[in-house]
C-alpha positions, 0 to 999 in steps of 0.5 A: 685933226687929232695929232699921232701919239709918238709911241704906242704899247703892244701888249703880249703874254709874254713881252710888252712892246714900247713902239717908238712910232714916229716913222715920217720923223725917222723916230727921233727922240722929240720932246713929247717922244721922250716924255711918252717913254717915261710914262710908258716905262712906269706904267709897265712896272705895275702892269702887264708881262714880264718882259719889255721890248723896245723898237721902232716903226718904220725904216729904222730904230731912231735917228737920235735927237729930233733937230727941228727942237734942238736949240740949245740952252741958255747957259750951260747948267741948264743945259746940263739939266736937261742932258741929265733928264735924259739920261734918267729916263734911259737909267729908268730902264737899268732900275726897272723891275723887268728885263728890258730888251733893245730891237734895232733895225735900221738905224740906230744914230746919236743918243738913240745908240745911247739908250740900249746901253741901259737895256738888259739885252740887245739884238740887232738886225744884221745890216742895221747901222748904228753909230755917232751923230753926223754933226760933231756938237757934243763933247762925248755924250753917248760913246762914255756909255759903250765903254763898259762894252766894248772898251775904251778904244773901240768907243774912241773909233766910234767918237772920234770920226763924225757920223762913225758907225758900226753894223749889226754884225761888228755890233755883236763881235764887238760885244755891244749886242747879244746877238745880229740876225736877219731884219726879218727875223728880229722881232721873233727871235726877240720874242723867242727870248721872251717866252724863255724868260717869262717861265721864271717867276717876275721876282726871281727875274728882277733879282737877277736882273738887279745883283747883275746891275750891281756888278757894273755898277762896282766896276763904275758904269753908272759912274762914268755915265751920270758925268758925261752931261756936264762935258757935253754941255761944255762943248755946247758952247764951245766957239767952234761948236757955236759956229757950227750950230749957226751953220746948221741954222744957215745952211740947213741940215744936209749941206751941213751934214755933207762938210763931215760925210766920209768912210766909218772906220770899219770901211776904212779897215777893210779898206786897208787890210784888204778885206772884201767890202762884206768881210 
């Protein structure tokens, strides 16, 4: 039996589609899922339309990590190699030629809500869930990258509760995504974009594209990001930290994941102030 590739490209004329198409996985970010993007993403900077859409197949974007992989590493510089890997191949997006556009349904947890950080645009299905990984084992690895943003205290709100996540509609007003429509609506409207976009000549569109990175990258983005895998691989070997991971290997995933289950900060808010649950 021949094993499912991890990823597939659908070609347009005007936006090439990168799949993640793990659905029976959730579409976490595996080994092999990783390794398929970046190849994916340098065989589009030579070949076909002037656009690059990123999404998922299936129920949503990406549950993050793939965890039947994670297994640590042996010390901490290793560790922080390998955190390092990953966050070139999302930087490969923020230097390609093309503009790269995110489309989130679903759900969008742990470094999966990483990645569209890097994109050059974000839609998001209205009711898509993105946010935190449930399992707090890492020392602030993805929410350094939502500062540029939404600003240092809504990435605290995401960070500090385990699991925290926002929907599409808090995604857009918090100016994490350009826009939150309907599920059913995401990928045309995706498209839509991408049809305006590719009326402008591919130079002209990735000079834009590299005088806008530019300005973030003055006020520091790029920066702040390339640090975050040293304090992640820190934390790793945290007691606490190690303590959990034996539970995890103990008790297994989901009896580890309900010690932290419990309201997003958004519910809490609402419920708080009063606001109707869909408020």
């Amino acid at each position: 039996m021949i094993d499912r590739p991890p990823l597939r490209i659908e070609s347009g004329p005007d936006i090439d589609w990168i799949v993640l198409d793990r659905p029976d996985a959730s579409n976490a970010f595996s080994a092999a899922l990783l390794d398929a993007f970046s190849v994916a993403l340098d065989r589009l900077a030579g070949e076909g339309a002037p656009v690059i859409g990123i999404r998922g197949e299936g129920k949503g974007f990406s549950a993050g990590v793939d965890l039947s992989e994670y297994g640590g590493a042996d010390s901490p510089s290793e560790d922080v190699a390998r955190l390092r890997r990953n966050l070139d191949r999302w930087q490969a997006m923020w230097r390609h030629p093309k503009p790269v556009i995110v489309a989130i349904h679903g759900f969008c947890l742990g470094i999966a809500a990483q990645l569209p950080c890097f994109a050059d645009m974000v839609i998001v299905a209205d009711d898509a869930r993105i946010g935190e990984p449930g399992l707090p084992i890492g020392g602030g690895y993805i929410a350094p990258a939502w500062v540029s943003q939404v600003g240092a205290k809504r990435a605290k709100e995401l960070a500090f509760l385990p699991g925290n996540h926002v929907d599409g509609r808090t995604a857009e007003a918090w100016g994490w995504a350009n826009a939150a429509v309907p599920a059913d609506q995401l990928i045309a409207c995706v498209e839509a974009l991408a049809a305006r976009m590719a009326k402008i000549p591919p130079p002209v569109l990735a000079m834009k594209k590299m005088s806008i990175n530019r300005a973030m990258e003055a006020g520091g983005f790029l920066a702040a990001v390339n640090s975050v895998a040293e304090s992640d691989a820190i934390l790793h070997f945290e007691p606490a930290v190690l303590e959990l991971r034996e539970a995890l290997a103990r008790d297994g995933l989901r009896e580890t994941l309900a010690r932290f289950r419990g309201e997003s900060s958004t519910e809490i808010f609402r419920r708080f102030k009063g606001d109707p649950a869909d408020g």
